[in-house]
LUMDRENFI-478178 format. One record per residue (C-alpha): x, y, z; residue in three letters. Coordinates in pm, 1 decimal. Layout:
+----------+----------+----------+------+
:       px :       py :       pz : code :
+----------+----------+----------+------+
:        X :        Y :        Z :  ALA :
...
+----------+----------+----------+------+
This chain:
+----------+----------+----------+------+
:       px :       py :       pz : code :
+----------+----------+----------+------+
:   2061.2 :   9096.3 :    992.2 :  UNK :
:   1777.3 :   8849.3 :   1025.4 :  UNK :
:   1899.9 :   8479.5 :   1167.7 :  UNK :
:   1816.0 :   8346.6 :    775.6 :  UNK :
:   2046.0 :   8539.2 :    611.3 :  UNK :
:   2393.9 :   8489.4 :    497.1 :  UNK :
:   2651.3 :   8729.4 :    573.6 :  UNK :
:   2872.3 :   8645.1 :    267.3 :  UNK :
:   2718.3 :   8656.7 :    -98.6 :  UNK :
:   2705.9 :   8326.6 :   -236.7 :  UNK :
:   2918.2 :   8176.6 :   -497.6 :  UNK :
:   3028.1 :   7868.5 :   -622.2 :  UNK :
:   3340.3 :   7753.7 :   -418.0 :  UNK :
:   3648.5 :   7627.0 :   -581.8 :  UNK :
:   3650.3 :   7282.3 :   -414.6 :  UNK :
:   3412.0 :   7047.1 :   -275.0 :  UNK :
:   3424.5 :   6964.5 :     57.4 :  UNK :
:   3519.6 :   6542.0 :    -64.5 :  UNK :
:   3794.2 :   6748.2 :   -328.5 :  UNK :
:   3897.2 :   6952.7 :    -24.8 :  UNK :
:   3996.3 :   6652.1 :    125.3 :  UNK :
:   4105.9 :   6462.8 :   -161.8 :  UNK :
:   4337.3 :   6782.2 :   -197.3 :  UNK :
:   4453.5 :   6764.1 :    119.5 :  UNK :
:   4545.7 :   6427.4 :    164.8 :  UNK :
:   4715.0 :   6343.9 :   -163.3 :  UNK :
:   5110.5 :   6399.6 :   -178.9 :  UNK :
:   5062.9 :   6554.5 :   -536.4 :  UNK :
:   4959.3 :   6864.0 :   -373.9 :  UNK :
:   5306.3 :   6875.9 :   -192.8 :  UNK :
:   5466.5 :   6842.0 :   -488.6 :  UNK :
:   5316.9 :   7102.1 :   -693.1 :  UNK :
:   5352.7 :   7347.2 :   -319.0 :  UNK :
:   5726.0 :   7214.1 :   -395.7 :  UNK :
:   5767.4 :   7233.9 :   -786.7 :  UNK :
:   5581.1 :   7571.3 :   -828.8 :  UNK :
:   5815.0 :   7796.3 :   -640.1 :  UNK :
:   6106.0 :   7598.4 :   -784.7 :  UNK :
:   6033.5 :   7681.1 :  -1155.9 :  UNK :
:   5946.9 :   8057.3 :  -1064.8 :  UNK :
:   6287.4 :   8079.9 :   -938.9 :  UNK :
:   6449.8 :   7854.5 :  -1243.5 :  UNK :
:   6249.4 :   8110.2 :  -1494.9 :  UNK :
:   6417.4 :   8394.2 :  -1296.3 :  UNK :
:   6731.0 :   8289.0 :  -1312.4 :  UNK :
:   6700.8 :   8224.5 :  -1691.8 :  UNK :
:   6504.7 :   8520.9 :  -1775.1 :  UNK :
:   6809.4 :   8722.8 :  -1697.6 :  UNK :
:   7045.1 :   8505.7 :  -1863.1 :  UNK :
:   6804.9 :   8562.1 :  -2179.1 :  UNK :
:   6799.5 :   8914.4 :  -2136.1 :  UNK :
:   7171.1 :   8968.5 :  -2058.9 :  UNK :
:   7274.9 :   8778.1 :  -2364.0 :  UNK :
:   7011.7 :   9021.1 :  -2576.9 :  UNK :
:   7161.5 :   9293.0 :  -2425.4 :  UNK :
:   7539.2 :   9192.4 :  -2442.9 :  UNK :
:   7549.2 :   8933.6 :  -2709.6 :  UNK :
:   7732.9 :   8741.4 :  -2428.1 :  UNK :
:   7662.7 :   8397.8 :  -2276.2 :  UNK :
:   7427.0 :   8233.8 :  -2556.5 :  UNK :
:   7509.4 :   7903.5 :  -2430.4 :  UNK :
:   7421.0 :   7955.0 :  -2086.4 :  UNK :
:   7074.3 :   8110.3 :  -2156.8 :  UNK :
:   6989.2 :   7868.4 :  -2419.1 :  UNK :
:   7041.2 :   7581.5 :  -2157.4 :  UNK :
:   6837.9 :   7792.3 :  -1902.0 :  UNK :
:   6594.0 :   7762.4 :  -2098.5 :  UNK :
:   6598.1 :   7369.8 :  -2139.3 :  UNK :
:   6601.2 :   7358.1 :  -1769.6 :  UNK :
:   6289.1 :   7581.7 :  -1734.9 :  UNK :
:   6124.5 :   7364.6 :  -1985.8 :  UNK :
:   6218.5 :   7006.4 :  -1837.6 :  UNK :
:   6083.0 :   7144.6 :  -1480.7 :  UNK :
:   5742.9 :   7286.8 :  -1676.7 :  UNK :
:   5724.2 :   6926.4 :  -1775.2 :  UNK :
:   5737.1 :   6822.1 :  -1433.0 :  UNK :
:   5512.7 :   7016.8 :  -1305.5 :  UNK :
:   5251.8 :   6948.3 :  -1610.9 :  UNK :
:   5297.3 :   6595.5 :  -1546.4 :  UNK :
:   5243.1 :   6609.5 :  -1190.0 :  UNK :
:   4957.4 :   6844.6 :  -1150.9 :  UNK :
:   4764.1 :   6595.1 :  -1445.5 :  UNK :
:   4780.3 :   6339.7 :  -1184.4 :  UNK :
:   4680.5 :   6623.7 :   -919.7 :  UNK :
:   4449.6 :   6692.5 :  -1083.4 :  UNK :
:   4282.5 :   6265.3 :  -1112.1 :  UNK :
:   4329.3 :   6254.2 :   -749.6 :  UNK :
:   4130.4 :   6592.9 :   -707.8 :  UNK :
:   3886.3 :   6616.1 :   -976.7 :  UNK :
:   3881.0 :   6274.5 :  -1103.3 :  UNK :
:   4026.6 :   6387.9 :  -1469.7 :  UNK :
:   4380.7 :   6448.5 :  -1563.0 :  UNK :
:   4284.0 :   6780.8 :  -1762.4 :  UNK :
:   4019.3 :   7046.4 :  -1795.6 :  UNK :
:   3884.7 :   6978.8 :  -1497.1 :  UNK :
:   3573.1 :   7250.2 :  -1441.6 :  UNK :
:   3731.3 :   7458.7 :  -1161.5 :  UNK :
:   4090.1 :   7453.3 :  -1349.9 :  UNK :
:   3964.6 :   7432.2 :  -1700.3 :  UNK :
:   4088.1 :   7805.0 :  -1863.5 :  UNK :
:   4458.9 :   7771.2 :  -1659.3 :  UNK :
:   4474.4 :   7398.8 :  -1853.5 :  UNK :
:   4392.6 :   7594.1 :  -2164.7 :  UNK :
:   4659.4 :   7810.1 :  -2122.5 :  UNK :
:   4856.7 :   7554.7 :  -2025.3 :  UNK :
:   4843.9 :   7388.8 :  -2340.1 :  UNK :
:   4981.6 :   7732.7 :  -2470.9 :  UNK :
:   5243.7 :   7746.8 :  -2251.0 :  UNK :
:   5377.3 :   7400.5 :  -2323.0 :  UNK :
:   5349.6 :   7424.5 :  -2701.7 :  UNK :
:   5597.5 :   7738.6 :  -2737.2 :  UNK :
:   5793.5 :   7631.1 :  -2479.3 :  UNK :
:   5796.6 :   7275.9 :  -2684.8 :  UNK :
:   5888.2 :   7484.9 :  -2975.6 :  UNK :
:   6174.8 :   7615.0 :  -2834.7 :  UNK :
:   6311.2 :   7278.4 :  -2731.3 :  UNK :
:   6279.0 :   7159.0 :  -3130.3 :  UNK :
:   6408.7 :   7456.5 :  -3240.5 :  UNK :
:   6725.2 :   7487.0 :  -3018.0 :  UNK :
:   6773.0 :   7083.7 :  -3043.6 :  UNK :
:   6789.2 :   7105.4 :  -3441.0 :  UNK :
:   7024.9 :   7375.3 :  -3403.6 :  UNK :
:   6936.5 :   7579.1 :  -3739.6 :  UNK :
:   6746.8 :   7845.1 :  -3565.9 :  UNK :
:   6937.6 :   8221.0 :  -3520.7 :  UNK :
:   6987.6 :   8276.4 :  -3142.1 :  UNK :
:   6773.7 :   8625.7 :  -3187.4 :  UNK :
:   6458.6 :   8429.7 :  -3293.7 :  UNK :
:   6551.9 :   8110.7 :  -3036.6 :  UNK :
:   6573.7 :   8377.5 :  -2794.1 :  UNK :
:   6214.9 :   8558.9 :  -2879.6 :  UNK :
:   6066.4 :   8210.6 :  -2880.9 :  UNK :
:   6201.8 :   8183.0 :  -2527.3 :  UNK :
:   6065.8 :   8530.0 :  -2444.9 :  UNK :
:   5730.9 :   8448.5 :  -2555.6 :  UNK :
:   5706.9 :   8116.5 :  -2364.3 :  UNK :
:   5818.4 :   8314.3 :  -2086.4 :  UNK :
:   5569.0 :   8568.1 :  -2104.6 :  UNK :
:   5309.6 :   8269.9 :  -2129.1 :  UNK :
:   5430.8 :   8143.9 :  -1841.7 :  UNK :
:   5387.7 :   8463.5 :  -1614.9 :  UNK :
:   5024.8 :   8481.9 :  -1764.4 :  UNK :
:   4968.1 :   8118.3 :  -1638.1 :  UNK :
:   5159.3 :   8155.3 :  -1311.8 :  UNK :
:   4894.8 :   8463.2 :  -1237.0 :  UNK :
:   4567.4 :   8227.1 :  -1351.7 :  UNK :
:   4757.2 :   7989.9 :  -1040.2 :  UNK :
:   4804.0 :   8218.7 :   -799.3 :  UNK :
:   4472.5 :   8377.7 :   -828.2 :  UNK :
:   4285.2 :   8037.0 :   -800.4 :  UNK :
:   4529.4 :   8001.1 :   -483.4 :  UNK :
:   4370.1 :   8308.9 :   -376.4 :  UNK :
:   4038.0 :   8211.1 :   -433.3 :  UNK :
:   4040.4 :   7851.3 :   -299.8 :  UNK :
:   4198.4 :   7993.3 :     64.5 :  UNK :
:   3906.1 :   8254.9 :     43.1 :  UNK :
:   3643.7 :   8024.5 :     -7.4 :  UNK :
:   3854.5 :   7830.4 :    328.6 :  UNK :
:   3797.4 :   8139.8 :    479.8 :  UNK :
:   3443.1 :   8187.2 :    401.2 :  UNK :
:   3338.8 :   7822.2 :    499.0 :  UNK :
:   3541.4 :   7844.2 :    831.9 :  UNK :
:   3325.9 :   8172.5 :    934.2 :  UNK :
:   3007.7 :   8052.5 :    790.6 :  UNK :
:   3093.9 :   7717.6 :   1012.2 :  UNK :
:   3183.8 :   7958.1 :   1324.0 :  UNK :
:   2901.6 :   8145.0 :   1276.1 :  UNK :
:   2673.5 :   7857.9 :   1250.1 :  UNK :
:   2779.4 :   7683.6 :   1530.2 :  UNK :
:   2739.9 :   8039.6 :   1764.4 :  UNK :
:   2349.2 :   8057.6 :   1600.6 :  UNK :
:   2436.9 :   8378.4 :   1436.4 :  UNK :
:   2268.2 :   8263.2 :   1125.9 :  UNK :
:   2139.1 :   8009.9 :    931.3 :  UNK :
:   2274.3 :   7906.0 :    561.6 :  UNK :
:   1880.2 :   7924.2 :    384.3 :  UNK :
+----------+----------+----------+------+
């Protein structure tokens, strides 16, 4: 390998070294480390109370209200990662490196918005509340993914910049 050439192909990084640090130093991104893994386990929880009242026709209330819970902490978690988002990106939504998972998003909250009207009007059979709640669900696993992969992706671009750093520093190579 000649002393010009880059050992990794080149791409555009998730972050910004100055949104690296903005990242890094704001408390928001605690609170959506925090948040995140606290409404996976709140949707597992009331997945199976959905599913075990499909299946047994037992515990309606209980699922329905799982289901309010979910929503209130996808709320949370919206709201937060908006302001994340400012402090990052300098825009509360659509930001260029998160703009298709706040797409989805916007999915996401509308039918699990839906289900909140729908249960809080109380004229809605529990089979179609309960498919409502399914399909935000299913939403919701879509979105999670589009999250964890730009987790992925932002801690392999960490990666890449830490070598290409190392490797700098030892006079391996040069970026061109």
């Amino acid at each position: 390998m000649q002393a010009t050439e880059a050992p990794f192909t080149t791409q555009r990084a998730l972050y910004t070294p100055e949104q690296r640090a903005r990242r890094d130093a704001t408390r928001w991104t605690l609170v959506q480390g925090v948040l995140a893994p606290l409404q996976f386990l709140v949707f597992l929880v009331s997945l199976a109370l959905v599913l075990r009242y499909l299946a047994s026709g037992e515990g309606l209330f209980e699922a329905a209200v799982s289901v309010v819970v979910k929503t209130l902490v996808l709320y949370a978690i919206m709201l937060t990662g908006c302001i994340w988002e400012k402090v990052v990106f300098g825009r509360y939504l659509f930001a260029p490196a998160f703009f298709w998972e706040d797409v989805f998003s916007m999915l996401v909250l509308a039918l699990h918005t839906a289900y909140l009207v729908l249960w809080w009007r109380g004229e809605t059979a529990p089979g179609v509340l309960m498919a409502v709640a399914l399909a935000a669900y299913a939403t919701y696993v879509v979105n999670a993914a589009q999250f964890l992969l730009k987790l992925r992706a932002a801690r392999r671009d960490e990666a890449l910049a830490a070598a290409t750093a190392a490797a700098a520093r030892e006079g391996s190579w040069t970026p061109a």
